[in-house]
C-alpha positions as CSV (number, residue, x, y, z in Angstrom):
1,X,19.8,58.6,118.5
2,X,18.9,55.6,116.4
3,X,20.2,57.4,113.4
4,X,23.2,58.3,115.3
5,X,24.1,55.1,116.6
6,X,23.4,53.3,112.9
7,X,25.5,55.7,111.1
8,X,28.4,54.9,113.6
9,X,28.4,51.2,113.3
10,X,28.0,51.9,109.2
11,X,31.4,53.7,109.4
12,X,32.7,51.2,111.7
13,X,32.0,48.6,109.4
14,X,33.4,50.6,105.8
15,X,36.5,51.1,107.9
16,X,37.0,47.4,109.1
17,X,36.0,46.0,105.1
18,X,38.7,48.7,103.9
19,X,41.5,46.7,105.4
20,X,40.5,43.3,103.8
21,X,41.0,44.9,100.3
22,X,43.8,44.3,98.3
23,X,45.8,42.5,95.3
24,X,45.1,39.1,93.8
25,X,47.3,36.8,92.3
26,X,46.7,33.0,91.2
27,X,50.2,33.2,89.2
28,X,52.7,34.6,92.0
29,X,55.5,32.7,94.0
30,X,53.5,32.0,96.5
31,X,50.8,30.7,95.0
32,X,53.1,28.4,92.8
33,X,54.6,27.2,96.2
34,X,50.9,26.0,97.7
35,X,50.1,24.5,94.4
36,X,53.5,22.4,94.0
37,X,52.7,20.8,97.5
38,X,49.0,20.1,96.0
39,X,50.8,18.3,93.0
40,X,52.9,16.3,95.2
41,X,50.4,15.5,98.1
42,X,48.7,12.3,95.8
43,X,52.0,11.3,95.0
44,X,52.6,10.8,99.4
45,X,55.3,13.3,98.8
46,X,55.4,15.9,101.8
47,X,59.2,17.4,100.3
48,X,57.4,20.9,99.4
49,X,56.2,21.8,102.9
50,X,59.5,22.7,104.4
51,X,60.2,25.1,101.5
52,X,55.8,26.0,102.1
53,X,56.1,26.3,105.9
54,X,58.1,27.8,109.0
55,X,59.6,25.3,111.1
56,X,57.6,26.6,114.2
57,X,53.8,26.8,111.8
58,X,50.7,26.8,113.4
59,X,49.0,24.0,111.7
60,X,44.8,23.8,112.5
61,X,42.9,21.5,111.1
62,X,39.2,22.0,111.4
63,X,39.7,24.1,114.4
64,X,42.5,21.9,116.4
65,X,46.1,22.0,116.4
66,X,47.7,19.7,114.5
67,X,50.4,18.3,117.4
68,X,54.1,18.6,116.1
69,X,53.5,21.4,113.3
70,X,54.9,20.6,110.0
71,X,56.1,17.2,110.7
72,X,52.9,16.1,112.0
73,X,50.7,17.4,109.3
74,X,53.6,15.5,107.3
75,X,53.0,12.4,109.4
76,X,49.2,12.7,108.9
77,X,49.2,13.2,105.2
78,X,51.4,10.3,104.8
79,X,48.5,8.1,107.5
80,X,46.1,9.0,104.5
81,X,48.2,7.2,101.6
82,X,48.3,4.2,104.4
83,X,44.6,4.2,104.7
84,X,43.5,5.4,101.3
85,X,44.6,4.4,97.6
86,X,43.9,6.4,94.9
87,X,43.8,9.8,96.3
88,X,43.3,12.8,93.8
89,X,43.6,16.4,94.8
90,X,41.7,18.3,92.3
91,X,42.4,22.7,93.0
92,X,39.4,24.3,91.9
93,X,41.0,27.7,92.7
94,X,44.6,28.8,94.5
95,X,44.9,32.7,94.6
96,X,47.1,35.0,96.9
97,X,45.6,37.9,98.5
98,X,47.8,40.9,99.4
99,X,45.7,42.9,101.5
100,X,45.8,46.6,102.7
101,X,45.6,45.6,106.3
102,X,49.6,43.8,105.6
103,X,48.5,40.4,105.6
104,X,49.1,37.8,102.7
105,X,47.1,35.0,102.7
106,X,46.7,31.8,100.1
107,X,43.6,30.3,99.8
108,X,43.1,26.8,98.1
109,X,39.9,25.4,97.4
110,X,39.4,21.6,96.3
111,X,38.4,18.5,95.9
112,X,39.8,15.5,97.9
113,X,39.5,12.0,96.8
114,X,40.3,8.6,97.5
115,X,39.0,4.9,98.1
116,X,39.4,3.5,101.9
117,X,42.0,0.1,101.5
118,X,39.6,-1.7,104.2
119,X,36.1,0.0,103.6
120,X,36.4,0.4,99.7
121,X,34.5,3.2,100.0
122,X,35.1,6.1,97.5
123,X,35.0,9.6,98.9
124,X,35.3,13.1,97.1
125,X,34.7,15.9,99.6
126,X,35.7,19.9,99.2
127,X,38.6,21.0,101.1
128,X,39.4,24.8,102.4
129,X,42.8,25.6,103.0
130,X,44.4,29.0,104.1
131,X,47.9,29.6,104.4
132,X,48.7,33.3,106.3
133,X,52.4,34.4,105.2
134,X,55.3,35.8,106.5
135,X,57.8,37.0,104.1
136,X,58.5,33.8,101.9
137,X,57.1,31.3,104.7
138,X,53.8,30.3,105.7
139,X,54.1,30.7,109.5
140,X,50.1,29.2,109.8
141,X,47.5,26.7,107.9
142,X,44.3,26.4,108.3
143,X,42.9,23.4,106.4
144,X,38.5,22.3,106.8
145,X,37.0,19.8,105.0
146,X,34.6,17.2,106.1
147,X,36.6,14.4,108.6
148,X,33.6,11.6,108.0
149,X,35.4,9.5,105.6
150,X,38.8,9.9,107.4
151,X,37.4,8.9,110.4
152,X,35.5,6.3,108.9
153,X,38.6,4.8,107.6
154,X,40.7,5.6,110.5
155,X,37.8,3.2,112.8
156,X,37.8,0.5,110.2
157,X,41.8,0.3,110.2
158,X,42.0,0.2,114.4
């Protein structure tokens, strides 16, 4: 019965990774989209994520909604270039996955940087982000990185 019950949750689990497989691509439209908004983001330019984004995209950031969608992730990445100067972006990899289940995901991993204007202290931390598409259009983000120096920053600015 042991056996029986392994071998069952063996198949289970073959079937379920089957539908994560799929086609890669770090050179697609897509993936050129996410990585112009990456270009532009230390330049406090938030122009790419209308073309990036649905109007009505569910934005989380380190498991919370970000309030407002794409203006308010806007609105936020524009509060870092108020709190920190010399931000750097730095992709370490940006790849589209096409998979057999019919999702298309980006994925964007990096490294953030910047110096806090009132602290002065300089930060680099590694950054997840995870873009599920819909046709041409993200419809939802999912970004985690470590919030300590942003919320270090944030207290020293209130």
């Amino acid at each position: 019965m042991k056996n029986l019950i392994f071998g069952l949750l063996f198949i289970l689990s073959l079937s379920l990774n089957a539908q994560w497989k799929g086609t890669t691509s770090n050179d697609d439209q897509r993936t050129m989209m996410v990585q112009r908004h990456m270009d532009l983001y230390p330049k406090n330019d938030q122009s790419q994520l209308k073309n990036l984004l649905t109007s009505d995209a569910t934005i989380n950031i380190n498991g919370v909604d970000v309030p407002g969608g794409v203006e308010g992730l806007a609105e936020g990445e524009r509060m870092h270039h108020k709190i920190f100067k010399n931000i750097k972006f730095e992709v370490g990899a940006n790849i589209t996955s096409k998979y057999e289940n019919g999702q298309t995901w980006t994925h964007v991993w990096a490294w953030w940087s910047g110096e806090g204007k009132k602290t002065k202290n300089s930060s680099t931390i590694p950054v997840h982000i995870a873009f599920k598409w819909n046709g041409m259009k993200a419809t939802q983000a999912y970004m985690m990185y470590d919030p300590t120096a942003l919320n270090n920053e944030i207290a020293a600015n209130n």
